[in-house]
C-alpha positions as CSV (number, residue, x, y, z in Angstrom):
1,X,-23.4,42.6,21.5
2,X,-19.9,43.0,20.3
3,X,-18.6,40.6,22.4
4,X,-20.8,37.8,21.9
5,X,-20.1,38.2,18.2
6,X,-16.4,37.8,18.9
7,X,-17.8,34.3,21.0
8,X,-19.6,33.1,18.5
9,X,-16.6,33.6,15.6
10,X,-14.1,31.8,18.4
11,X,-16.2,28.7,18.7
12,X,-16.9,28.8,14.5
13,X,-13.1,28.9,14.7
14,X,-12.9,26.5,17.1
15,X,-15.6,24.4,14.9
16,X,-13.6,24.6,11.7
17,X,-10.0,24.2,12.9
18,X,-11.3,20.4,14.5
19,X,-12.8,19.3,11.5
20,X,-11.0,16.4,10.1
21,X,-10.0,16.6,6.4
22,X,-10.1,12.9,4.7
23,X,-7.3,12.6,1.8
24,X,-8.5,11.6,-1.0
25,X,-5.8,8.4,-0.6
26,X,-7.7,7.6,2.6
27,X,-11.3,7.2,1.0
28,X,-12.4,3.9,0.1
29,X,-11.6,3.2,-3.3
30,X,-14.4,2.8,-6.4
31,X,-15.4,-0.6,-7.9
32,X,-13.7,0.8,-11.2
33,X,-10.2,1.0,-9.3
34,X,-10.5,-2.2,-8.0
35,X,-11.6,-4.3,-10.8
36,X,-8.0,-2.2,-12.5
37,X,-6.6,-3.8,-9.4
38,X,-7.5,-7.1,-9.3
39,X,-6.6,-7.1,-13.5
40,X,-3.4,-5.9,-12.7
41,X,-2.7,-8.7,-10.1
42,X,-3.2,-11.3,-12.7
43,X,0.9,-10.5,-13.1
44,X,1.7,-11.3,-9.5
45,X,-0.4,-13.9,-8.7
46,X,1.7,-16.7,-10.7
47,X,4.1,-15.8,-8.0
48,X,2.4,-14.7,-4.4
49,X,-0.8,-15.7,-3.4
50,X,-3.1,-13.0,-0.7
51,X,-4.9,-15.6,1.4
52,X,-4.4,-15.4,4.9
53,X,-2.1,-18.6,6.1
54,X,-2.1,-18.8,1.9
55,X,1.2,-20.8,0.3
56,X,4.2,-18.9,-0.3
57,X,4.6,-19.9,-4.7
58,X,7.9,-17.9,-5.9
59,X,7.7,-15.3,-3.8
60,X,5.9,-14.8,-0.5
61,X,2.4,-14.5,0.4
62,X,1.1,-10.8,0.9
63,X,-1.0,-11.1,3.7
64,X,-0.7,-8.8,5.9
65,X,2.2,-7.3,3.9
66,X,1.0,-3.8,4.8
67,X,3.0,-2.0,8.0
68,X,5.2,-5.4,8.1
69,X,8.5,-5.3,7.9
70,X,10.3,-6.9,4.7
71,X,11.7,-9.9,4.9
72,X,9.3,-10.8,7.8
73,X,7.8,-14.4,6.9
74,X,9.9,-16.7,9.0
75,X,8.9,-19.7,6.3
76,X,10.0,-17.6,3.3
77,X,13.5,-17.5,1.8
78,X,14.3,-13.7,0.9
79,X,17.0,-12.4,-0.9
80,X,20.0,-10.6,1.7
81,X,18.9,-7.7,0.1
82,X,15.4,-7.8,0.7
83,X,16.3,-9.3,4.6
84,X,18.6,-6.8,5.4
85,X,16.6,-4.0,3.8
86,X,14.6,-2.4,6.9
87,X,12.0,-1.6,4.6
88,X,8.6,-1.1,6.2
89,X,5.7,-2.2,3.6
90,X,3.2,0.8,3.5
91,X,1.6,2.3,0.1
92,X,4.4,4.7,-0.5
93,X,7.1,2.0,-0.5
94,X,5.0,-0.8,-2.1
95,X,4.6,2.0,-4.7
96,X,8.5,2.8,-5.2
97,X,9.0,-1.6,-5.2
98,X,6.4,-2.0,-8.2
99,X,7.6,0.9,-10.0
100,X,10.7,-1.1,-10.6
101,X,12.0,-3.7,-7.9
102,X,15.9,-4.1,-9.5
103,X,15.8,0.0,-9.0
104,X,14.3,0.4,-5.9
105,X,16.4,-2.4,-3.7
106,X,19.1,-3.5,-5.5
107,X,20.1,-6.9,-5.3
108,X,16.3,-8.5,-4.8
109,X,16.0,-11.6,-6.5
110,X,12.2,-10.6,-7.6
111,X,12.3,-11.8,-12.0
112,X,9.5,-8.7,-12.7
113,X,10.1,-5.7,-14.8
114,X,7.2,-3.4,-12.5
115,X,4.4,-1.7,-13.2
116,X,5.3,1.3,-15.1
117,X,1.6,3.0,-15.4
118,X,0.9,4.9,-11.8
119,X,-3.3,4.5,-12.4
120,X,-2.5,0.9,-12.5
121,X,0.3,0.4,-9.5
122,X,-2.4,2.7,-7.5
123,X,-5.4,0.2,-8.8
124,X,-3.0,-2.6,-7.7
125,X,-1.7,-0.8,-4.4
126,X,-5.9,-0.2,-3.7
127,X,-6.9,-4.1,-4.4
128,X,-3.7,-5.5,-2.3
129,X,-4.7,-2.9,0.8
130,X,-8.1,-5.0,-0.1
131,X,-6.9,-8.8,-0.4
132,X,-3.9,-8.5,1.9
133,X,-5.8,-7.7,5.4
């Protein structure tokens, strides 16, 4: 009897240490967070559009802008600083760029102060992962 107790607690083991634990950044987010989102992109769209094949305004379009590299769109005239960057877009660097572009990569030619409030660059981060595939 002893021994199939110690079975039976290496396969619970076994259970628990293959369950897969979901952050919270990787759950879809909430129609609240995304109507903050898409408010907060009224700043940006004057100057990039999220369409796919969409026009390139000011800056460049965002599709696809996550996991690309910066400075990417062939058709789009970055600044040296943004070519020659090596950035890779993902949310952690998007997030650093709208906290304050001039900060974050010196030298960019992007004319926008960021977004200062982290509920709204994580709104904004959630509607562009949204708008942007």
């Amino acid at each position: 009897m002893k021994k199939l107790i110690s079975v039976s607690a290496a396969f619970a083991g076994l259970a628990l240490s293959m369950t897969v634990i979901t952050p919270a950044s990787a759950q879809a987010p909430d129609e609240a967070t995304m109507k903050l989102g898409q408010r907060v992109f009224l700043m940006c769209r004057s100057c990039h559009s999220t369409e796919k094949d969409g026009r390139h305004k000011v800056g460049p379009n965002l599709n696809g802008v996550f996991g690309a590299k910066a400075g990417s769109k062939a058709d789009f005239k970055y600044s040296d600083a943004v070519a020659k960057s090596g950035i890779t877009w993902s949310e952690a660097t998007i997030n650093e760029w709208l906290t304050k572009p001039k900060d974050f990569l010196p030298g960019n030619k992007m004319a926008f102060a960021g977004v200062p409030k982290e509920p709204d660059r994580k709104a904004l981060i959630a509607y562009l992962k949204d708008q942007t595939k």
